[in-house]
C-alpha positions in Angstrom: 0.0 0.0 0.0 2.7 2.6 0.9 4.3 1.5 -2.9 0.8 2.7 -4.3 0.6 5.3 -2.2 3.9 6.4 -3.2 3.7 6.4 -7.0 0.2 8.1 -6.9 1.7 11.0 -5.1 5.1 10.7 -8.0 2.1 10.5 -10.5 0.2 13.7 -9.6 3.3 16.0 -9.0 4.1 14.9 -12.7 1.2 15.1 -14.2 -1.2 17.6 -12.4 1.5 19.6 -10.3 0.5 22.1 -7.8 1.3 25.6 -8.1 4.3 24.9 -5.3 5.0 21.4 -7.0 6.0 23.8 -10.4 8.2 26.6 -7.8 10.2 23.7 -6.2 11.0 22.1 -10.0 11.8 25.4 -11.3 14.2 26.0 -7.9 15.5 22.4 -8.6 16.3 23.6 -12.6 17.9 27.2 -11.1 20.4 25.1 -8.6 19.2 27.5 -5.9 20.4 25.8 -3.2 23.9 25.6 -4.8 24.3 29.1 -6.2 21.4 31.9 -4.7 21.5 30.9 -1.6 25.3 30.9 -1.5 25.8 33.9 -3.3 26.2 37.3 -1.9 28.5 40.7 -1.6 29.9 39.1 2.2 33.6 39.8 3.1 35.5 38.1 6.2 34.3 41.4 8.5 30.5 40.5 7.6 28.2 39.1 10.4 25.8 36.4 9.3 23.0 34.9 11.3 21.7 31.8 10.8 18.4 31.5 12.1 17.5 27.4 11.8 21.2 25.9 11.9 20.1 22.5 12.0 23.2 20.3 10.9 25.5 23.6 10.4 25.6 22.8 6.5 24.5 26.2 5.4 26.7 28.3 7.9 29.8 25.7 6.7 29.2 26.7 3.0 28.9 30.4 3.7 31.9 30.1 6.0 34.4 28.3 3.6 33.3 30.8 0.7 33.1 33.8 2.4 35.4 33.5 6.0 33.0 35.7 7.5 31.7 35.3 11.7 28.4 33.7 11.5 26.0 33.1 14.5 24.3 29.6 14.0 20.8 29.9 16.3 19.8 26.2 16.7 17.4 25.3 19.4 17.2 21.5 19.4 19.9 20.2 21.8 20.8 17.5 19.4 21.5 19.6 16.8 23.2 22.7 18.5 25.4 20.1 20.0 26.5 18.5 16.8 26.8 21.8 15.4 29.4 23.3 17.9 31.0 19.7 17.6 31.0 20.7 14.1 32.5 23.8 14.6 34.4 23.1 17.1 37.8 24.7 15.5 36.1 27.4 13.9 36.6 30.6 16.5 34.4 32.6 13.5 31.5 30.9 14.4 28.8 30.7 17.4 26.2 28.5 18.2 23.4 29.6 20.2 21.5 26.8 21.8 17.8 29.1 21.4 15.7 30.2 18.4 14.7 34.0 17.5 11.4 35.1 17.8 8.9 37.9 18.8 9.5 37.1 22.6 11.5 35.9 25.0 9.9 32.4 25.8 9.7 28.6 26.8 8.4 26.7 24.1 7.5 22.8 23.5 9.1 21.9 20.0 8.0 18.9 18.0 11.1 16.8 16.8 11.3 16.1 13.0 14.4 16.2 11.9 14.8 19.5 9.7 11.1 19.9 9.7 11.3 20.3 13.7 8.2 23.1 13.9 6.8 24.5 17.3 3.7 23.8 14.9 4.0 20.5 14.6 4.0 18.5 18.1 2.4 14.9 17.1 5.3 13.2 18.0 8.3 13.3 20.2 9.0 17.0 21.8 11.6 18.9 23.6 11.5 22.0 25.3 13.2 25.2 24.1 14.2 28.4 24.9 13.1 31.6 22.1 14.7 35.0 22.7 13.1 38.7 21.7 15.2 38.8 18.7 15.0 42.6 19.1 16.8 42.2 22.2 19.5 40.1 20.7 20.3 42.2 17.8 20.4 45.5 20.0 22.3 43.8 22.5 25.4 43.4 19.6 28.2 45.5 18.8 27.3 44.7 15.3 25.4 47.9 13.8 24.8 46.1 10.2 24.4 42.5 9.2 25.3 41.2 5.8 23.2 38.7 5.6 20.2 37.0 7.7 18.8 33.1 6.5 15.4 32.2 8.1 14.6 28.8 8.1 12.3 28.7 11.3 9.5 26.3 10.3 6.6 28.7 10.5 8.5 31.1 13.2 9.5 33.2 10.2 6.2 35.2 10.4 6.7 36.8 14.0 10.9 37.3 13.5 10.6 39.3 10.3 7.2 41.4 12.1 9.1 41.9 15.1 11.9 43.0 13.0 9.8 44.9 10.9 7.8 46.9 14.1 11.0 47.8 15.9 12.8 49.1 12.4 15.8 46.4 13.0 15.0 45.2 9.7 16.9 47.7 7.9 20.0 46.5 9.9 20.0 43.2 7.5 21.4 43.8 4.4 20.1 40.7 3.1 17.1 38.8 4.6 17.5 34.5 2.8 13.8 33.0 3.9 11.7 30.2 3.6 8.5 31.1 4.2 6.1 28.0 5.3 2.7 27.5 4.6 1.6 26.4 7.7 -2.3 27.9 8.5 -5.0 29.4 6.2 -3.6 32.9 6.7 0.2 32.0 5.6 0.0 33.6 2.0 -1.6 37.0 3.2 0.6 37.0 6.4 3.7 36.6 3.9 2.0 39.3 1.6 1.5 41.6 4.6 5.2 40.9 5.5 6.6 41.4 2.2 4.7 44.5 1.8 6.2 46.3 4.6 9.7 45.1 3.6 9.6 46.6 0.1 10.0 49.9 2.2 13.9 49.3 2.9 14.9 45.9 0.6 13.7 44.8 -3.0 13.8 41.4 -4.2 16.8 39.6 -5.6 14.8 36.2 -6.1 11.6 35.2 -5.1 10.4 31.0 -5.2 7.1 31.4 -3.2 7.3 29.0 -0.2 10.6 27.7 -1.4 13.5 30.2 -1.0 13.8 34.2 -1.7 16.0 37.0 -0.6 15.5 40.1 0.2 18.4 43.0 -0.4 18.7 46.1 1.5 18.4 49.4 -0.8 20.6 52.7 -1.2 19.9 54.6 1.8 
């Protein structure tokens, strides 16, 4: 049954793709993952945050390109841990054992591997500590960023509106998302977002639900 189940679902994406089915296969053709989301104006003074390090594969790609410090924000114990193990010999980067978000918080966290989501709790969970992401960025020495990736399953939403309420988000000169569809209002919420954030960046790329970035303009 899963074998029928399986080639159904193979079947439809070929044949009657959704609207995202036809965004990932386009990313897929682009190489995004090997060449936009690797690609940027960073120098070895830029500071990177990586919000959703997960195995640290991003942050060691940017890092070996680009030599720059990057701060890896993983909440997960498992995977913060193997990330400083990771990095272990890398003095340029930092992994924080708490996510970003609108507020300074315990949460319960429901363990999928990279699709761990505070949204998702059917199976196993693990508590986690979120920090008022306003309060970490104005607690830095750093005054710009070059580069911000959000990969937050579904927290995306209230780090870029807290970002975006408290003017922070013209600190990022680049802003890397994944913006999930996880509730009835996702698309407008994203709209909303992406509104307000054509005030300070324009788009580079843009794969709806799949990757885009988001470049700071000419002051």
């Amino acid at each position: 049954m899963r074998y029928f189940n399986k080639l159904r679902r193979r079947l439809q994406k070929t044949f009657f793709p959704s609207a995202w089915d036809i965004v990932i296969r386009r990313w897929k053709t682009d190489k995004g993952d090997q060449t936009l989301r690797l690609n940027y104006d960073l120098k070895r003074d830029s500071v990177v945050l990586d919000l959703g390090g997960y195995r640290g594969e991003w942050a060691d790609n940017i890092h070996a390109r680009y030599g720059c410090k990057i701060h890896v924000f993983e909440p997960v114990a498992s995977f913060a841990n193997g990330i400083a193990t990771r990095f272990r010999s890398h003095d340029a980067i930092e992994v924080h054992q708490f996510g970003l978000g609108s507020s300074t918080r315990a949460e319960s966290i429901g363990l999928s591997a990279d699709g761990s989501s505070v949204f998702q709790r059917n199976g196993r969970t693990e508590s986690i500590q979120i920090v008022d992401v306003a309060d970490w960025i104005q607690q830095q020495a750093t005054s710009q960023f070059g580069l911000m990736k959000i990969n937050i399953e579904g927290g995306e939403y209230e780090v870029l509106e807290r970002l975006l309420e408290t003017g922070l988000a013209s600190r990022m000169d680049n802003i890397q998302v994944q913006f999930h569809n996880i509730a009835p209002d996702s698309e407008s919420r994203m709209n909303s977002i992406l509104k307000r954030l054509e005030a300070s960046h324009e788009p580079t790329y843009q794969y709806p639900f799949v990757w885009e970035n988001w470049r700071r303009g000419a002051a």
